[in-house]
ZAVEX-166320 format. One record per atom (N, C-alpha, C): residue number from 1; atom name; z, y, x; residue in one letter. Coordinates in pm, whole numbers, plus 50000, padded with zeros to 5 digits. Atoms other than C-alpha are relative to their C-alpha. Layout:
REM ZAVEX-166320
seq:NUM atom:CA pz:Z py:Y px:X type:a
...
***
This chain:
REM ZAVEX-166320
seq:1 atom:N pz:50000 py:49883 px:50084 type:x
seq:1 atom:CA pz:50000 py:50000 px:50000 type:x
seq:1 atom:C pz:50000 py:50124 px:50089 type:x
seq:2 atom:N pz:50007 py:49855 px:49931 type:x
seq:2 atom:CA pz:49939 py:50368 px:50123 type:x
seq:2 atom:C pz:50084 py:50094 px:49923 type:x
seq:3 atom:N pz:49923 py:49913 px:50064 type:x
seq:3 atom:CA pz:50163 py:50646 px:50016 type:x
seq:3 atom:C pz:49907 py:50140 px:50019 type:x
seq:4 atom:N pz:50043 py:49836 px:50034 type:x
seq:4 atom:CA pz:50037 py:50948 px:49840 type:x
seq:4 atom:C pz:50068 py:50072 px:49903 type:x
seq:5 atom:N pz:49933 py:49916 px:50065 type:x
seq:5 atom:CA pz:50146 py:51244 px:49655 type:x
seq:5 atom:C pz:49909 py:50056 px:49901 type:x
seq:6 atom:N pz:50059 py:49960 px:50120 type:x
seq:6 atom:CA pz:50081 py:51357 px:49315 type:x
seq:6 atom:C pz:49967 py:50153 px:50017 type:x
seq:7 atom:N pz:49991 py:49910 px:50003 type:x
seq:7 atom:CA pz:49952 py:51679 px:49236 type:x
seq:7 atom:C pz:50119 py:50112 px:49991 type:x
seq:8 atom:N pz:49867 py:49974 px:50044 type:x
seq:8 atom:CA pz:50281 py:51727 px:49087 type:x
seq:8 atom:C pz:50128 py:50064 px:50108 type:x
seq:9 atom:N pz:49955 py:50021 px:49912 type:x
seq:9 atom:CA pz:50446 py:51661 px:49438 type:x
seq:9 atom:C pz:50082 py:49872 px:50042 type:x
seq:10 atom:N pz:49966 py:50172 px:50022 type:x
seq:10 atom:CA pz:50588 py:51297 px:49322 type:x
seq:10 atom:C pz:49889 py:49921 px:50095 type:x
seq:11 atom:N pz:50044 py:50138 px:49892 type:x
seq:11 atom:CA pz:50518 py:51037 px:49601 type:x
seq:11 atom:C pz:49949 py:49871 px:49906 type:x
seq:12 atom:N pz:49972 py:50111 px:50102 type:x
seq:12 atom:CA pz:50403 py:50703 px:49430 type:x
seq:12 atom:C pz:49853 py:49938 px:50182 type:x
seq:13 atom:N pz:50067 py:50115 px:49880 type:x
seq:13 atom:CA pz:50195 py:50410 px:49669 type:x
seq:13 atom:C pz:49863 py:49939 px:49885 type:x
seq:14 atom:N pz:50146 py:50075 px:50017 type:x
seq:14 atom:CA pz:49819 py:50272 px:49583 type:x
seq:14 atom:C pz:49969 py:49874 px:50062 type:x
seq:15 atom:N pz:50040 py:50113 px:49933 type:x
seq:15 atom:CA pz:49694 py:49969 px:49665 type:x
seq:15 atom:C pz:49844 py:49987 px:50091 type:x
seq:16 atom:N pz:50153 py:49986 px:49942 type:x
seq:16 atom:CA pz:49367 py:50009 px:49928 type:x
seq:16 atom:C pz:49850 py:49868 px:49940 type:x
seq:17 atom:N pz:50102 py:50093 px:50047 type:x
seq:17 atom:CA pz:49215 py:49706 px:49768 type:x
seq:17 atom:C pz:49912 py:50010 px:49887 type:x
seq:18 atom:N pz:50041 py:50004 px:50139 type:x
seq:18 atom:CA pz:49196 py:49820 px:49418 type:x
seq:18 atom:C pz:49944 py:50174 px:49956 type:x
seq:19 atom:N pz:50070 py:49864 px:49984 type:x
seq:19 atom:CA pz:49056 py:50136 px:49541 type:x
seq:19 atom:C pz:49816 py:49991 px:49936 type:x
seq:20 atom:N pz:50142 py:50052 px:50025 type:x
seq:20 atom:CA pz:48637 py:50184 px:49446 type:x
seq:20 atom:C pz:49967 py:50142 px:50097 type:x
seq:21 atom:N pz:50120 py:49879 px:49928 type:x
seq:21 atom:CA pz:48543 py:50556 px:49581 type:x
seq:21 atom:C pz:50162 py:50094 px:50005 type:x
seq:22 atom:N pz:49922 py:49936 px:50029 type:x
seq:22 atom:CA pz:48699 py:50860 px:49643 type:x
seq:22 atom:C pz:49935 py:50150 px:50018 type:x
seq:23 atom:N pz:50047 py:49888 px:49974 type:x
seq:23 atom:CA pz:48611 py:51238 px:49610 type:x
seq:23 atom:C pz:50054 py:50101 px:49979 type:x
seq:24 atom:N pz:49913 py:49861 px:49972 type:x
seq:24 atom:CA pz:48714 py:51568 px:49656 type:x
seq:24 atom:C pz:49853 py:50084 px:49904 type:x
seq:25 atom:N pz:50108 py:49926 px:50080 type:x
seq:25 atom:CA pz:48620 py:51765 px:49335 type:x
seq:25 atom:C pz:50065 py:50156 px:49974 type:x
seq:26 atom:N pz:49929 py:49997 px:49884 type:x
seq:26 atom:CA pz:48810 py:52000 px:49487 type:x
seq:26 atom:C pz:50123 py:49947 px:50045 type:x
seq:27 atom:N pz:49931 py:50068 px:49993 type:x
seq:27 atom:CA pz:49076 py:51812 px:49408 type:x
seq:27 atom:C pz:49966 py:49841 px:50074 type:x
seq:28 atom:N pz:50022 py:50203 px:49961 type:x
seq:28 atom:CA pz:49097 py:51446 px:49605 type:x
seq:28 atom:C pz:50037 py:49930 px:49863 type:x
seq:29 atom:N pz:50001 py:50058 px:50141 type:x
seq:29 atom:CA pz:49023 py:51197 px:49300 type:x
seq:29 atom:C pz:49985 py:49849 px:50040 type:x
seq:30 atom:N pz:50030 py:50186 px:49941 type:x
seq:30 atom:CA pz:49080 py:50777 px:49397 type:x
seq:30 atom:C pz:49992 py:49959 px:49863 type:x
seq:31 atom:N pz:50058 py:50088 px:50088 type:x
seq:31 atom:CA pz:48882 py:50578 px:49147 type:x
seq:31 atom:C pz:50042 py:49855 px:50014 type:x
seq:32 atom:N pz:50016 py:50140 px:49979 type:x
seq:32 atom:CA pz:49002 py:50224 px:49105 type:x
seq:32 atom:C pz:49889 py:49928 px:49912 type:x
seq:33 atom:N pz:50099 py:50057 px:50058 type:x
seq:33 atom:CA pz:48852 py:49939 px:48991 type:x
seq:33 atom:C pz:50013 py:50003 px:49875 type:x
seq:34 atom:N pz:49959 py:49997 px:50166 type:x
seq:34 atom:CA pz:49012 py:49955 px:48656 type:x
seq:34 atom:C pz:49949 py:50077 px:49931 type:x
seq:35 atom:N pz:50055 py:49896 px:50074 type:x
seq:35 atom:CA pz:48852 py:50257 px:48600 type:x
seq:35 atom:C pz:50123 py:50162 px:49982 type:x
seq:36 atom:N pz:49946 py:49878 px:49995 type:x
seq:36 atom:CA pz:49163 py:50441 px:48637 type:x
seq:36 atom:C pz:50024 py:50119 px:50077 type:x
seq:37 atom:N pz:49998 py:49866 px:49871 type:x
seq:37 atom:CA pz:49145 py:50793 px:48834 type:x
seq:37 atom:C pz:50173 py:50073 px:50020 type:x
seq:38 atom:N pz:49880 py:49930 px:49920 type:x
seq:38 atom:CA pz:49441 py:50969 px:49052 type:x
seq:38 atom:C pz:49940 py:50096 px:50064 type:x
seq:39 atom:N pz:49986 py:49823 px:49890 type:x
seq:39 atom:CA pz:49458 py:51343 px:49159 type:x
seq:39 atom:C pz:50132 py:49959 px:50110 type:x
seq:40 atom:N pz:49825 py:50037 px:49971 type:x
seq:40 atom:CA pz:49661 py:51316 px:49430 type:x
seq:40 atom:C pz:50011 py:50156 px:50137 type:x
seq:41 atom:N pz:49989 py:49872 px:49914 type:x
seq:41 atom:CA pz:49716 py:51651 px:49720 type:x
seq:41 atom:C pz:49936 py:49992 px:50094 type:x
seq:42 atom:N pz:50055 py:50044 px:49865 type:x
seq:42 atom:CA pz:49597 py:51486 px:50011 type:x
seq:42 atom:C pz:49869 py:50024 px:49972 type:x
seq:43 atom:N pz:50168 py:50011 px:49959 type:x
seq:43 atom:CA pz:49232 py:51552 px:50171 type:x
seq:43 atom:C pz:49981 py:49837 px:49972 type:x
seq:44 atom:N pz:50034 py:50153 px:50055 type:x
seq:44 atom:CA pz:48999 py:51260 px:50074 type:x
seq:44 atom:C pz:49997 py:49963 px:50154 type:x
seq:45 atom:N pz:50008 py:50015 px:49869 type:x
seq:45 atom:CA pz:48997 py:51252 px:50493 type:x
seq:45 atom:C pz:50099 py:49899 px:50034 type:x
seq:46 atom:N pz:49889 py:50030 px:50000 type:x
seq:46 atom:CA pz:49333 py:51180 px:50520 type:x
seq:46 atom:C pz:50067 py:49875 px:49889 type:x
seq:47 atom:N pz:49976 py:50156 px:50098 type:x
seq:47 atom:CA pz:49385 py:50907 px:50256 type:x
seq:47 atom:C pz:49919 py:49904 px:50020 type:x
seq:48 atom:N pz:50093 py:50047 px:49936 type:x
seq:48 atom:CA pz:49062 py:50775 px:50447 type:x
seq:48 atom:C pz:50082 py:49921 px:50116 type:x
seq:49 atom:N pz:49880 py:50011 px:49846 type:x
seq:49 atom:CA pz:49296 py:50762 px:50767 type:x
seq:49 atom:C pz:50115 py:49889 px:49965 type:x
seq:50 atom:N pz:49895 py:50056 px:50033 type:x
seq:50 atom:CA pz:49554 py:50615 px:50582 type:x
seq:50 atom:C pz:49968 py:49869 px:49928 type:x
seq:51 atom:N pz:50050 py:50147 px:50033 type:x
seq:51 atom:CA pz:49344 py:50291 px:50433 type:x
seq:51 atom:C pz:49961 py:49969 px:50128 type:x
seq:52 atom:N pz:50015 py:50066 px:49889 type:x
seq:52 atom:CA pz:49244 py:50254 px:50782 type:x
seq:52 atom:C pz:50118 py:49954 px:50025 type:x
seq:53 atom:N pz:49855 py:50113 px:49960 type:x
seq:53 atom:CA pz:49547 py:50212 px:50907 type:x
seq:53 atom:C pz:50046 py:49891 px:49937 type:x
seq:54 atom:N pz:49930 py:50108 px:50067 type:x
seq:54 atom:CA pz:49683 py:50002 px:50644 type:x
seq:54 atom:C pz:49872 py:49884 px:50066 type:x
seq:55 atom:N pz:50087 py:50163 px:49939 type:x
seq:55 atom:CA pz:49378 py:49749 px:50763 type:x
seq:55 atom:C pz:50077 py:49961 px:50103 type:x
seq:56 atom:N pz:49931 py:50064 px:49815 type:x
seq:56 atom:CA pz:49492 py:49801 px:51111 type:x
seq:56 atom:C pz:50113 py:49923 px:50018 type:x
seq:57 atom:N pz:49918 py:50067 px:50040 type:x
seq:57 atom:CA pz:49803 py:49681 px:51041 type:x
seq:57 atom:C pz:50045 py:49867 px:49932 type:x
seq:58 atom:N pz:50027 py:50100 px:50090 type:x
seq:58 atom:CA pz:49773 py:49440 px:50792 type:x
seq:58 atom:C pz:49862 py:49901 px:50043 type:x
seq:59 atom:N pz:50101 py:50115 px:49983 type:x
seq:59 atom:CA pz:49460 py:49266 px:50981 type:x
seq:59 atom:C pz:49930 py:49983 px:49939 type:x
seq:60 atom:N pz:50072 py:50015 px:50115 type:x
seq:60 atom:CA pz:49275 py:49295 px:50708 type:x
seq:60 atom:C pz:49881 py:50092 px:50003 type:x
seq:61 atom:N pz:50114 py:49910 px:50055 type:x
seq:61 atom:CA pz:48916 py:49425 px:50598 type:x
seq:61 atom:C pz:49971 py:49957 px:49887 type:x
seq:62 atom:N pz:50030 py:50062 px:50143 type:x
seq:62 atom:CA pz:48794 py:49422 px:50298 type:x
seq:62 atom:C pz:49861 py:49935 px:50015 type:x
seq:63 atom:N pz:50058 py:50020 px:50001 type:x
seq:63 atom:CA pz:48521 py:49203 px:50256 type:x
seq:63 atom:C pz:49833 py:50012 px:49909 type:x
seq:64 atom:N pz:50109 py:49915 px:50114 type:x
seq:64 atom:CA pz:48171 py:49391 px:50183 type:x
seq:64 atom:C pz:49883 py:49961 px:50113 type:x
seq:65 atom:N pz:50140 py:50024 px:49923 type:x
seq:65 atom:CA pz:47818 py:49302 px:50263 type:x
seq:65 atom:C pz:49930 py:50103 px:50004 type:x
seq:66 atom:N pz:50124 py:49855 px:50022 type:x
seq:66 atom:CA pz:47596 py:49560 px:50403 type:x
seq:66 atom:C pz:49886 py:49980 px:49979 type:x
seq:67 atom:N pz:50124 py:50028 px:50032 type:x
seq:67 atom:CA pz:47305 py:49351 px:50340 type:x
seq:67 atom:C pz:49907 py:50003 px:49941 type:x
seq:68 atom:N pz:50084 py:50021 px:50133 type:x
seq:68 atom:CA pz:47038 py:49354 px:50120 type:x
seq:68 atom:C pz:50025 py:49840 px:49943 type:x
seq:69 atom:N pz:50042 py:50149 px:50060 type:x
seq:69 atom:CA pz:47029 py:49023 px:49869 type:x
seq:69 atom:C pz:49850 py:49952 px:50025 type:x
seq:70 atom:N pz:50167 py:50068 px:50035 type:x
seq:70 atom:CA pz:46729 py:48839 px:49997 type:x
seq:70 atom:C pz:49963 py:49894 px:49990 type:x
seq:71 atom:N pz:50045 py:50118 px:50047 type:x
seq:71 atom:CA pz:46727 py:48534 px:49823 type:x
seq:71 atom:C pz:49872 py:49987 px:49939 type:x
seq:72 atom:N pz:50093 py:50009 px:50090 type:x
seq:72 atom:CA pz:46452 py:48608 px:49617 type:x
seq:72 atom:C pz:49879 py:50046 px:50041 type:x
seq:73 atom:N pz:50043 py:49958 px:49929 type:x
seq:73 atom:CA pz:46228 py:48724 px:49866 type:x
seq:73 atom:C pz:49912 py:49935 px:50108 type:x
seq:74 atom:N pz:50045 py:50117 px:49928 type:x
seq:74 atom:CA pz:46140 py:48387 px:50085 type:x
seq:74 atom:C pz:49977 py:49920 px:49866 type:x
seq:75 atom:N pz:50029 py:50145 px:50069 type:x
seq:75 atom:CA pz:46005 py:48063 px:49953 type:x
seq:75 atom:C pz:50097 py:49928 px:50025 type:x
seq:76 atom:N pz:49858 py:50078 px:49955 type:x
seq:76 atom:CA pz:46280 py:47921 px:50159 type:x
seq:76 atom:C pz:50082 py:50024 px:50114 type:x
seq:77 atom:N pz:49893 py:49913 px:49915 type:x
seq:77 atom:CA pz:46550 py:48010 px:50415 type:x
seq:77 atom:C pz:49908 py:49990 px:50123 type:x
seq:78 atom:N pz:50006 py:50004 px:49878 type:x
seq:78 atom:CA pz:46324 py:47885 px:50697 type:x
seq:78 atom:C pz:49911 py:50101 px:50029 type:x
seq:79 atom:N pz:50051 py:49897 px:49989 type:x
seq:79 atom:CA pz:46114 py:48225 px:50663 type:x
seq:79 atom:C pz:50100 py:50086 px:50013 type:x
seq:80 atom:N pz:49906 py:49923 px:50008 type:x
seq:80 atom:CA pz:46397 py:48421 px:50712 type:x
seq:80 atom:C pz:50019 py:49976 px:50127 type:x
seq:81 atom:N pz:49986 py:49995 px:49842 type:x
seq:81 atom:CA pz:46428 py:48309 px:51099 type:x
seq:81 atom:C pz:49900 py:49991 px:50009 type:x
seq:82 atom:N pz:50148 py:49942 px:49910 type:x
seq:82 atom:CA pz:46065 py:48339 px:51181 type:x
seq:82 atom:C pz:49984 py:50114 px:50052 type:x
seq:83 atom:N pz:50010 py:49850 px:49938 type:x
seq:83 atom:CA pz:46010 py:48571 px:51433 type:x
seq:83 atom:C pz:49880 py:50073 px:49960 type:x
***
């Protein structure tokens, strides 16, 4: 969990997993997956900083493909290592 502060000035903790985006409208705004949004004081920089760390710590990345899907694209996998 990362600790942030409400607009308010109330502290409360997020979970970096169940994070989706985040933006500064000028307010910093963390979107989870639920759909539910948080204003919270902090730069979106700085709450950036602060899911890193929690990886660093915790050993953890989240697991995301930067790939394109190209199953559908070959006849069969062995075109996909042809040089």
């Amino acid at each position: 969990m990362i600790k942030v502060t409400k607009l308010n000035g109330e502290l409360f903790y997020v979970n970096p997993f169940e994070m989706e985006f985040i933006e500064e409208t000028p307010d910093t705004v963390i979107s989870l997956k639920s759909g539910k949004k948080v204003l919270v004081a902090e730069k979106a920089e700085t709450v950036i900083d602060r899911i890193v760390e929690f990886y660093r710590l915790t050993n953890s990345m989240p697991k995301v493909s930067r790939r394109k899907d190209r199953r559908h694209e070959h006849e069969n996998d062995e075109d996909v290592f042809k040089d």
